[in-house]
N, CA and C atoms of all chains as a GROMACS GRO file, in nm:
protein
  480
    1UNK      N    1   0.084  -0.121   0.000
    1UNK     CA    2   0.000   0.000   0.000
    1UNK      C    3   0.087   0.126   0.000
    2UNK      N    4   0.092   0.238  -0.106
    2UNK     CA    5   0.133   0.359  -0.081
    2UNK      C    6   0.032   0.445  -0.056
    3UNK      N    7   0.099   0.572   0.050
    3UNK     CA    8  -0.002   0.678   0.099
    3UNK      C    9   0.027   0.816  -0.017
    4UNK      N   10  -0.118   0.838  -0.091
    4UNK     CA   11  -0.053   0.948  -0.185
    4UNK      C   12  -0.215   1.048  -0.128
    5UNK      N   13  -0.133   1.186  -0.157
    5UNK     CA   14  -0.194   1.293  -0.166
    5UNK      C   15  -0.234   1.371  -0.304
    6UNK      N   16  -0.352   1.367  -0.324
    6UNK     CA   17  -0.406   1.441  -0.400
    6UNK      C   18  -0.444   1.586  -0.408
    7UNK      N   19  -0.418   1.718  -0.458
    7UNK     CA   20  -0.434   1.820  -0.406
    7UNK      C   21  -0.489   1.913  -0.466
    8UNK      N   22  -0.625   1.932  -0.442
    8UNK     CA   23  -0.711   1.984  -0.574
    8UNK      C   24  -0.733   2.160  -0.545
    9UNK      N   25  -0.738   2.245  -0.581
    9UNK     CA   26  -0.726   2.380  -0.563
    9UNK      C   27  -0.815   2.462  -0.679
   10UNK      N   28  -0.873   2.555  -0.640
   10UNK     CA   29  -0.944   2.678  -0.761
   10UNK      C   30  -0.830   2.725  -0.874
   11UNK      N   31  -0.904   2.702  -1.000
   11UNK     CA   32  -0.798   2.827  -1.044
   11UNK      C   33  -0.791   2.925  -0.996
   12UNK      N   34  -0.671   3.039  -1.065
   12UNK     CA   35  -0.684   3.160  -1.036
   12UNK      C   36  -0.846   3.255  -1.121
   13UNK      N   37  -0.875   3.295  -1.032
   13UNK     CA   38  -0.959   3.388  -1.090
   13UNK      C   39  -1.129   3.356  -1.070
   14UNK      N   40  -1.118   3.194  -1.007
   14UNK     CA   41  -1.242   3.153  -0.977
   14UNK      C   42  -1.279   3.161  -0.827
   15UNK      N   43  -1.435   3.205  -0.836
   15UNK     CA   44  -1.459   3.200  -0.702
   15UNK      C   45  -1.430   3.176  -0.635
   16UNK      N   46  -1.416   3.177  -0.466
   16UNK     CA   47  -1.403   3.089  -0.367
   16UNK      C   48  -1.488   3.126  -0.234
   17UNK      N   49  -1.605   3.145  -0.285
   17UNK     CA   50  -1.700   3.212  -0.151
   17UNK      C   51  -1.672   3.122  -0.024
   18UNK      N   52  -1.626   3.024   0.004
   18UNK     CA   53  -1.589   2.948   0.136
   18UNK      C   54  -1.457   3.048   0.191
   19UNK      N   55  -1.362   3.070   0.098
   19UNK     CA   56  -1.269   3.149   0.149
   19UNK      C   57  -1.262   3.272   0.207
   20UNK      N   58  -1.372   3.354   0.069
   20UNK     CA   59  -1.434   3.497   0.118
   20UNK      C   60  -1.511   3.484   0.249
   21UNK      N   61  -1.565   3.418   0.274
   21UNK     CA   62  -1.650   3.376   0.420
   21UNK      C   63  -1.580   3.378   0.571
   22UNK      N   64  -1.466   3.266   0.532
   22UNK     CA   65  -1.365   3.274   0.630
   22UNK      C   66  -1.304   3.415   0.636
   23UNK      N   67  -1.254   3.473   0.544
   23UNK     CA   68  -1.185   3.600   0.596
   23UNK      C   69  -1.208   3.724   0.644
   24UNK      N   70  -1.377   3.682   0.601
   24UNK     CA   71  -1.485   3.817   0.642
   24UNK      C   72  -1.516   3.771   0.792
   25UNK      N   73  -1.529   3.608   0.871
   25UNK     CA   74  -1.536   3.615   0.992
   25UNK      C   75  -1.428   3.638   1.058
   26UNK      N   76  -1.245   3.602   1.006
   26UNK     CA   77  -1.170   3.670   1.097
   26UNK      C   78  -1.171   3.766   1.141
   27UNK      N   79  -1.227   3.831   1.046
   27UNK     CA   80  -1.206   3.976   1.068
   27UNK      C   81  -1.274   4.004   1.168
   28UNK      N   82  -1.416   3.996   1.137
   28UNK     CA   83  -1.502   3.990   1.236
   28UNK      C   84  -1.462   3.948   1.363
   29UNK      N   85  -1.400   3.873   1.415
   29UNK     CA   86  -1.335   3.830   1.490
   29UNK      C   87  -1.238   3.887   1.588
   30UNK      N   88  -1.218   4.021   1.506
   30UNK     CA   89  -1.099   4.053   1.571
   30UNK      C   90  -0.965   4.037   1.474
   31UNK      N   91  -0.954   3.941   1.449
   31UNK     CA   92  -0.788   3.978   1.336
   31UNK      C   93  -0.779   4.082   1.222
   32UNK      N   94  -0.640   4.079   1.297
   32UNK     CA   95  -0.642   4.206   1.214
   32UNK      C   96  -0.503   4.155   1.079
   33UNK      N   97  -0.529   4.226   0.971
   33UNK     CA   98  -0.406   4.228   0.879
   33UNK      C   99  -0.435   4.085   0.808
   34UNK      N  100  -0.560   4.040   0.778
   34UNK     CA  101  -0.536   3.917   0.687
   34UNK      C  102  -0.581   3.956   0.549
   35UNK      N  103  -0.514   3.890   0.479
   35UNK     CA  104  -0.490   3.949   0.364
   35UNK      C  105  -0.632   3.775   0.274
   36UNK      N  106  -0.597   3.759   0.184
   36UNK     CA  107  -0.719   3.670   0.096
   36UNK      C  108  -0.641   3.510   0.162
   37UNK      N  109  -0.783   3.489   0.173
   37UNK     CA  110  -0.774   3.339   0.222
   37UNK      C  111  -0.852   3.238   0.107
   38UNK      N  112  -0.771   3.134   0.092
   38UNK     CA  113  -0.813   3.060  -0.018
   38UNK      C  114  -0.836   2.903   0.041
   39UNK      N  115  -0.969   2.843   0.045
   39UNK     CA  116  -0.948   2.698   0.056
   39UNK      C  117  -0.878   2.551  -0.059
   40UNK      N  118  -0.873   2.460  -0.020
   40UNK     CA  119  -0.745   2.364  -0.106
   40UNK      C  120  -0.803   2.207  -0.001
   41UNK      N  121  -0.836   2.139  -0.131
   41UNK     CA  122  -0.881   2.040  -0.091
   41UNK      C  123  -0.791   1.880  -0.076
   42UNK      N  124  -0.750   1.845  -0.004
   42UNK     CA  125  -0.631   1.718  -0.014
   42UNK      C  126  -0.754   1.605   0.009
   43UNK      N  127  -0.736   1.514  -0.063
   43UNK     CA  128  -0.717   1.349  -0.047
   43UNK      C  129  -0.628   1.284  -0.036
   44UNK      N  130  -0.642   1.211   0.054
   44UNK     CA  131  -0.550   1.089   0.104
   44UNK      C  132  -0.574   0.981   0.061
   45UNK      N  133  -0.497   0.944  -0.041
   45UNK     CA  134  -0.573   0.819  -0.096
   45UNK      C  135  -0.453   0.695  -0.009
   46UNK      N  136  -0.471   0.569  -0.004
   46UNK     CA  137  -0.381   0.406   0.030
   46UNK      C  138  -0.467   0.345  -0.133
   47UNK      N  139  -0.306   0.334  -0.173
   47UNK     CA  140  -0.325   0.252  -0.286
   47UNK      C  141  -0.239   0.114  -0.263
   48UNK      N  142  -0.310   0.026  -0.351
   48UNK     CA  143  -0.221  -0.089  -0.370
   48UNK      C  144  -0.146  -0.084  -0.491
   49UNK      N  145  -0.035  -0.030  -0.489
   49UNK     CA  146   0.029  -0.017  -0.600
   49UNK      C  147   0.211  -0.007  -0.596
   50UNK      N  148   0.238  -0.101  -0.645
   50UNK     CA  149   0.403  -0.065  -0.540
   50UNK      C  150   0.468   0.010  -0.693
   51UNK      N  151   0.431  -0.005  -0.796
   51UNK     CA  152   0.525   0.083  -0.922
   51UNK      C  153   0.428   0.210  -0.850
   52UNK      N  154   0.565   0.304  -0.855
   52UNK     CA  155   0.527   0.455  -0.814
   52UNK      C  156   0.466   0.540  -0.969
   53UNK      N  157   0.580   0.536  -1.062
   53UNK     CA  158   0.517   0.577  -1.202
   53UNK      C  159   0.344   0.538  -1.206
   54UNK      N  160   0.338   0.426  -1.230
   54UNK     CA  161   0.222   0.346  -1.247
   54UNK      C  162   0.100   0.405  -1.118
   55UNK      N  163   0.104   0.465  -0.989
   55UNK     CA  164   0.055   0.486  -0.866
   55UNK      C  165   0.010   0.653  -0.889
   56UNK      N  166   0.135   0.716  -0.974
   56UNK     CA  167   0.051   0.849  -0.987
   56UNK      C  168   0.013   0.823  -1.161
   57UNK      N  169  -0.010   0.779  -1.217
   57UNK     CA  170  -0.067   0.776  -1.324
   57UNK      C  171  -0.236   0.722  -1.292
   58UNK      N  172  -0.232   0.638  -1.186
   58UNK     CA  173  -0.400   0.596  -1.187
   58UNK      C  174  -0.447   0.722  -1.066
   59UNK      N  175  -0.393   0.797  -0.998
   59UNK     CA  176  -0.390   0.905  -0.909
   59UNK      C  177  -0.443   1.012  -1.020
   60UNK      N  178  -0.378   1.038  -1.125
   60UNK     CA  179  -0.411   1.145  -1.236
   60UNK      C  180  -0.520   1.106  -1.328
   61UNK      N  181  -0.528   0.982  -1.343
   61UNK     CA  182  -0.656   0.941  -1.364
   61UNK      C  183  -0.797   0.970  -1.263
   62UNK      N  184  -0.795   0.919  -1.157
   62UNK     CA  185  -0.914   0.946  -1.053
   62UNK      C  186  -0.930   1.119  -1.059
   63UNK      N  187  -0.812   1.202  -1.071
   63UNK     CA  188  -0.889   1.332  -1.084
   63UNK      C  189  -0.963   1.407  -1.207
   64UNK      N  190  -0.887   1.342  -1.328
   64UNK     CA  191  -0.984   1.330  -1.442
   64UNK      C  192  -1.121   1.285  -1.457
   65UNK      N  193  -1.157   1.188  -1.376
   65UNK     CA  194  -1.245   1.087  -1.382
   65UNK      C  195  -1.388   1.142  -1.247
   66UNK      N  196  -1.280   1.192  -1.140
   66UNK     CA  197  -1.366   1.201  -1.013
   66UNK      C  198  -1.339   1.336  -0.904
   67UNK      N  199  -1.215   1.350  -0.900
   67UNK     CA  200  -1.182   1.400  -0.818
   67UNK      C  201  -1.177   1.620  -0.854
   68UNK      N  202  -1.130   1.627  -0.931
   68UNK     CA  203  -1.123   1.737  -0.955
   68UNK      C  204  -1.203   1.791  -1.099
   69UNK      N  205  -1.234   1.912  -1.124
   69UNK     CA  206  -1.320   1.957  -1.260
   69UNK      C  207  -1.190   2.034  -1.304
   70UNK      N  208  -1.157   2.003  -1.415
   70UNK     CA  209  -1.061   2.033  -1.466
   70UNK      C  210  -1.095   2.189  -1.527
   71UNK      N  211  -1.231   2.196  -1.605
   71UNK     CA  212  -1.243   2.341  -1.574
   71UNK      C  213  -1.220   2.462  -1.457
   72UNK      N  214  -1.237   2.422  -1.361
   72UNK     CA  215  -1.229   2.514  -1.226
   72UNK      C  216  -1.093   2.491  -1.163
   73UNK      N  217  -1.069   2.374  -1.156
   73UNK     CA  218  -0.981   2.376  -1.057
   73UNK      C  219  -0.805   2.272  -1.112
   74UNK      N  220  -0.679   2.339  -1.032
   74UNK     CA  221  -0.602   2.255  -1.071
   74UNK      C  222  -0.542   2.156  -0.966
   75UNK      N  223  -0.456   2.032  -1.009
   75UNK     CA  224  -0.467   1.964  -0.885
   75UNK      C  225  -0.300   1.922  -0.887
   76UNK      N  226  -0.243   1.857  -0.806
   76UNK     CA  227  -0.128   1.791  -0.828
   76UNK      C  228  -0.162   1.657  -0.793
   77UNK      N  229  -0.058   1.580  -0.751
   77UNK     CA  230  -0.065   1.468  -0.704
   77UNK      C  231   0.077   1.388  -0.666
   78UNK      N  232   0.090   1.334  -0.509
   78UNK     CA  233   0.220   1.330  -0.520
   78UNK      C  234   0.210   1.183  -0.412
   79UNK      N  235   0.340   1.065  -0.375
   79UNK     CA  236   0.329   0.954  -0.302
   79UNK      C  237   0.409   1.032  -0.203
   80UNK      N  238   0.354   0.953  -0.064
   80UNK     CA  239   0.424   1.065   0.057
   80UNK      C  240   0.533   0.932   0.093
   81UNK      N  241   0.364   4.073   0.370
   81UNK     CA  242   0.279   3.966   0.360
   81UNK      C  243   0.303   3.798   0.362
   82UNK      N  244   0.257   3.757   0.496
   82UNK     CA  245   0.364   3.600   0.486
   82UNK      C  246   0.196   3.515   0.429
   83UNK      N  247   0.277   3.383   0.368
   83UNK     CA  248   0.180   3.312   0.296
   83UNK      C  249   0.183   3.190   0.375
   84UNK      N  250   0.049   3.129   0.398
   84UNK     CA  251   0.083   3.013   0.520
   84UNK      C  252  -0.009   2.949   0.530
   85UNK      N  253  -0.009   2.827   0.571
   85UNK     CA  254  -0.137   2.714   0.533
   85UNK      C  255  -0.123   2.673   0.686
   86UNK      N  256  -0.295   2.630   0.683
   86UNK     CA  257  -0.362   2.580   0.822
   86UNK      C  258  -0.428   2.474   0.775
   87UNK      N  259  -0.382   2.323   0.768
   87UNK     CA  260  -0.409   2.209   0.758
   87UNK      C  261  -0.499   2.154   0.850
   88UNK      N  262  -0.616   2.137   0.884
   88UNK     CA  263  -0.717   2.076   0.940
   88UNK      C  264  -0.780   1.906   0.852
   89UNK      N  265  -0.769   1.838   0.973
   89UNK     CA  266  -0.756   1.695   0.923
   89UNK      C  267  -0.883   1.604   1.072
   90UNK      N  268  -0.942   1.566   1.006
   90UNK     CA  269  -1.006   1.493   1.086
   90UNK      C  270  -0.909   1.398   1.203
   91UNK      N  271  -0.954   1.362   1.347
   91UNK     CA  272  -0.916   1.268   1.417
   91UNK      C  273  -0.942   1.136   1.379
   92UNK      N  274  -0.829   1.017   1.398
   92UNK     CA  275  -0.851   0.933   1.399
   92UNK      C  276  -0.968   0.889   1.512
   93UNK      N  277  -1.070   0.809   1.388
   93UNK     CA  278  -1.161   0.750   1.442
   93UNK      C  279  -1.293   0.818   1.384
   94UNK      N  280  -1.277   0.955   1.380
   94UNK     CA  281  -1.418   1.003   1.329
   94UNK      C  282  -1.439   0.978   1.209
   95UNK      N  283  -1.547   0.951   1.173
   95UNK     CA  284  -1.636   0.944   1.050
   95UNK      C  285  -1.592   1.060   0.937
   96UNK      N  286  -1.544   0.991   0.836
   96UNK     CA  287  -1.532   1.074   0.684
   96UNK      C  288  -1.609   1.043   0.633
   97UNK      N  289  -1.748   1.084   0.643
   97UNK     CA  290  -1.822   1.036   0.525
   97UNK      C  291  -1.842   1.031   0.357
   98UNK      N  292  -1.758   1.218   0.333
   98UNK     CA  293  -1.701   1.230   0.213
   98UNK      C  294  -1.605   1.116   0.170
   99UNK      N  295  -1.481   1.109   0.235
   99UNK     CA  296  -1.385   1.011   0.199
   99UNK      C  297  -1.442   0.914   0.175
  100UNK      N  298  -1.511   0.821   0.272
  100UNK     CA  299  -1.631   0.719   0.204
  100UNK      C  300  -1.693   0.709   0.087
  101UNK      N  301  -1.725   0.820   0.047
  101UNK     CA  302  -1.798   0.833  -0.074
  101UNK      C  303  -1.701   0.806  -0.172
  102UNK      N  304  -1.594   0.920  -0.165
  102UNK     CA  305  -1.477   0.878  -0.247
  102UNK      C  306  -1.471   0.763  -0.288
  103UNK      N  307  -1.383   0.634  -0.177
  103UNK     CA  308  -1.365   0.536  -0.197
  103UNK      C  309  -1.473   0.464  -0.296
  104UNK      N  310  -1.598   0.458  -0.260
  104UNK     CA  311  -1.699   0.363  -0.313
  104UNK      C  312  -1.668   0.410  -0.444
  105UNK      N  313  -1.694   0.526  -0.514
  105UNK     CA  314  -1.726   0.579  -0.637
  105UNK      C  315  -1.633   0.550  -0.687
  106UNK      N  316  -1.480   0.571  -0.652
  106UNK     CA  317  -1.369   0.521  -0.739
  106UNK      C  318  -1.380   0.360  -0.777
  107UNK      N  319  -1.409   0.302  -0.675
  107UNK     CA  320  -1.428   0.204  -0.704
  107UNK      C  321  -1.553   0.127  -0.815
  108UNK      N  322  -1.663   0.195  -0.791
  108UNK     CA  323  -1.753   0.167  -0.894
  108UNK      C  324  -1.714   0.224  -1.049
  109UNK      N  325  -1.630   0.300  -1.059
  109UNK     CA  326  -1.548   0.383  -1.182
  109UNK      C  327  -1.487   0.290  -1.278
  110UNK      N  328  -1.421   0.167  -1.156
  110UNK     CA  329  -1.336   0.069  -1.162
  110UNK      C  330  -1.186   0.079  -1.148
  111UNK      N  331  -1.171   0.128  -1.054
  111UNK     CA  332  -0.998   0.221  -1.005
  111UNK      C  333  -0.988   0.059  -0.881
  112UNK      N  334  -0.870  -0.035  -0.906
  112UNK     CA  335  -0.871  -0.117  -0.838
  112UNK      C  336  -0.754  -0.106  -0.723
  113UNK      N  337  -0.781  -0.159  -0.628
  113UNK     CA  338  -0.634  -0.170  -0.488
  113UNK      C  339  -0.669  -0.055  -0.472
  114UNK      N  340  -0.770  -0.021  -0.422
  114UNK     CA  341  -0.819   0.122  -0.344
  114UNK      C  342  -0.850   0.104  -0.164
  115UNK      N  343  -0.741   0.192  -0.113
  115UNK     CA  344  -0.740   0.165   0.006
  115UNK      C  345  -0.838   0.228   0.102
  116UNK      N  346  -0.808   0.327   0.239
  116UNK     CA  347  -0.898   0.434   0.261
  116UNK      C  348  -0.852   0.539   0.225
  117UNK      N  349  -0.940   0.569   0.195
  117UNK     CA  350  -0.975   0.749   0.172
  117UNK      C  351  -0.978   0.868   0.287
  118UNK      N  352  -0.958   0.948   0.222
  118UNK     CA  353  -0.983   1.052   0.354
  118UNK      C  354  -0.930   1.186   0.332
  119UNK      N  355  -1.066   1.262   0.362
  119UNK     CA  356  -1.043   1.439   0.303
  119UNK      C  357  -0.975   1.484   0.423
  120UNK      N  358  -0.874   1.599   0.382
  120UNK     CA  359  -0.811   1.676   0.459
  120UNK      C  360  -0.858   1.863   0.405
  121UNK      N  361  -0.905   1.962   0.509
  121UNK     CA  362  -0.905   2.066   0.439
  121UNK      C  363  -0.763   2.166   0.460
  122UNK      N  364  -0.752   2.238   0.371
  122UNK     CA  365  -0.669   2.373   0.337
  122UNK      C  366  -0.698   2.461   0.351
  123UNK      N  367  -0.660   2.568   0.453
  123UNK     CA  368  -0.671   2.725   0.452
  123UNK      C  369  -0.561   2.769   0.398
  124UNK      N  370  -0.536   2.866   0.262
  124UNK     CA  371  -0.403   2.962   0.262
  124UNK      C  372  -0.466   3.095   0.319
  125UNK      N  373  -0.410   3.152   0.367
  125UNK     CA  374  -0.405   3.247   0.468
  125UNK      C  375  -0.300   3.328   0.405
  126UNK      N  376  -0.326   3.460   0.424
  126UNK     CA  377  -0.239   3.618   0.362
  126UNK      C  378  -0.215   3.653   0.499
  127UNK      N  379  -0.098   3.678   0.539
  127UNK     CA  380  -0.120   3.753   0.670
  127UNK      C  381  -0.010   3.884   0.685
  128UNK      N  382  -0.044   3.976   0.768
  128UNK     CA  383   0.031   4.089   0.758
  128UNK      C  384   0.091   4.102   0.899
  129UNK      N  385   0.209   4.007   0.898
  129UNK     CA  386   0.241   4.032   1.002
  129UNK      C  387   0.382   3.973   1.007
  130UNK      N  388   0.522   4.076   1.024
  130UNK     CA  389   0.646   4.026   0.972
  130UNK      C  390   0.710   3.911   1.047
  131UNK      N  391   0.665   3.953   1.167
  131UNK     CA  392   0.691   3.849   1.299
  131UNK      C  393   0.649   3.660   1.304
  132UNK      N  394   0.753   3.569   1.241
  132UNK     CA  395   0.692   3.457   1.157
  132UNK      C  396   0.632   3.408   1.334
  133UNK      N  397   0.698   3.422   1.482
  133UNK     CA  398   0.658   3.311   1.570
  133UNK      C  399   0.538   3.404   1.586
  134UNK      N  400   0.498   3.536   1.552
  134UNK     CA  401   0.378   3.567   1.654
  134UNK      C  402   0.265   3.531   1.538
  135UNK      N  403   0.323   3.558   1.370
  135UNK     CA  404   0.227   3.515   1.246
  135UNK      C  405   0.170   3.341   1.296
  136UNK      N  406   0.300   3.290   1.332
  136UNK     CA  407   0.234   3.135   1.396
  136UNK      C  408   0.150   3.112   1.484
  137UNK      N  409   0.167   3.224   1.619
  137UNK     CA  410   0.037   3.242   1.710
  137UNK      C  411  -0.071   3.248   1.658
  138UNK      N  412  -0.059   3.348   1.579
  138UNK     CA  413  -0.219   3.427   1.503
  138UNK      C  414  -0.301   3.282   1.443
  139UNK      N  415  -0.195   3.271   1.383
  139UNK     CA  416  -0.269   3.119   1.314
  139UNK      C  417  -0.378   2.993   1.403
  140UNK      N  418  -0.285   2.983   1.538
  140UNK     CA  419  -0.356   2.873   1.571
  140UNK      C  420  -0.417   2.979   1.659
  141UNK      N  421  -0.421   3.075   1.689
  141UNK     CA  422  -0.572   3.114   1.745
  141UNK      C  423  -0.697   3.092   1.653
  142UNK      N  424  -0.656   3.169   1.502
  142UNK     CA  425  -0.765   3.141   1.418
  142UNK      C  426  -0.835   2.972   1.442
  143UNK      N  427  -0.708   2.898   1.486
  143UNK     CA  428  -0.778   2.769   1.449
  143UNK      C  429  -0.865   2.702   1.561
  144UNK      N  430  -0.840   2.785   1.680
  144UNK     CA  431  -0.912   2.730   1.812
  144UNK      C  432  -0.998   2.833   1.801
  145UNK      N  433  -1.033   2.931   1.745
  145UNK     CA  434  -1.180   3.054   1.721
  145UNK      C  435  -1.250   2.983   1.583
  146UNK      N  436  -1.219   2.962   1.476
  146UNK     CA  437  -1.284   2.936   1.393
  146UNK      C  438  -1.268   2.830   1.282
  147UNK      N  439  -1.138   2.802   1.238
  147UNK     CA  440  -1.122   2.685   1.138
  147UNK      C  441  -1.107   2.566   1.208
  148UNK      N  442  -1.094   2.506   1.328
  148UNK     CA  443  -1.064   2.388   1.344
  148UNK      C  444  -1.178   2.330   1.450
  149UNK      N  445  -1.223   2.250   1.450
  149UNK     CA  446  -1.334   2.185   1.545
  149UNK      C  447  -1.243   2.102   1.679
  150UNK      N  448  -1.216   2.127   1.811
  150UNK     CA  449  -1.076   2.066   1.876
  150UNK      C  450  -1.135   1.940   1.865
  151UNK      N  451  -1.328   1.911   1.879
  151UNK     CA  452  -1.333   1.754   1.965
  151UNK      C  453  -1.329   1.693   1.843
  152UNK      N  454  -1.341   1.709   1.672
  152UNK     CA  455  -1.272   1.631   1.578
  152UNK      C  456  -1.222   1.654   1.529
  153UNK      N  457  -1.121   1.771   1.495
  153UNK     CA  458  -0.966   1.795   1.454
  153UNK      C  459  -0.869   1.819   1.480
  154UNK      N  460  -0.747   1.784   1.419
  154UNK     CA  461  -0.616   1.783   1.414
  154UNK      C  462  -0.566   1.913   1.311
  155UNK      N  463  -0.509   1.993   1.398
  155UNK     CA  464  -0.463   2.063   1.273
  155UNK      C  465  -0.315   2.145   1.306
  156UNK      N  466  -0.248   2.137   1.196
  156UNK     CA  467  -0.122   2.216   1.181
  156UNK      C  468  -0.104   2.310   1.090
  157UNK      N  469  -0.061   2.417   1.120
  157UNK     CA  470  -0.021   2.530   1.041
  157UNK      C  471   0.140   2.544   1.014
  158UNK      N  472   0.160   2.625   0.899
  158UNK     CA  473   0.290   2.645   0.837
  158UNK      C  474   0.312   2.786   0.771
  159UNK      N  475   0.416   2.848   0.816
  159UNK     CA  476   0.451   2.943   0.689
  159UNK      C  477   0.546   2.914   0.579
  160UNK      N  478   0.484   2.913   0.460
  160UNK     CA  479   0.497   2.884   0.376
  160UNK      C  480   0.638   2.963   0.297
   0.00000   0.00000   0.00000
């Protein structure tokens, strides 16, 4: 089994009202000086896969397939 | 302006029900040797503050006021 991370993120330029949300309650909050807050989504995937090549190739697959919208958002993918 | 991530991760033991979902669906996709799953969220955070140990304070206050739940998360922050 390898432990890989998947790491899916907004483009630039696309919404992120979860982020705008958060930074409008720090504020609210009391903090001061925060500048744009952006959320970033990780999966943890356990694969059975001992070829690493072969482990992020079906990893780059699942975000094609499931994990990320390739319109909106970009992702990496890496074995920890 | 320091750039810095606040990693919030579920405790072992609590319920991912997303990650769950994950798993099944990849699997019905037909993605085989699929282990567990499991979402982790991302805050990037802008912060204005030159001071990296007190920028590190600021952080995990945010995370015991508002991004992190203590009785089911784990979370670590970084400047980036």
């Amino acid at each position: 089994m390898v432990d890989a991370e998947v790491r899916v993120e907004l483009k630039k330029g696309v919404a992120d009202p979860e982020g705008k949300n958060v930074e409008k309650t720090l504020s609210l909050l009391g903090f001061e000086g925060i500048g744009a807050v952006s959320t970033i989504k990780i999966y943890h995937v356990q694969l059975d896969e001992p070829n690493e090549r072969r482990a992020l190739e079906t990893l780059e697959d699942m975000c094609e397939k499931l994990l990320a919208n390739p319109v909106i958002h970009n992702y990496s993918v890496k074995i920890l």
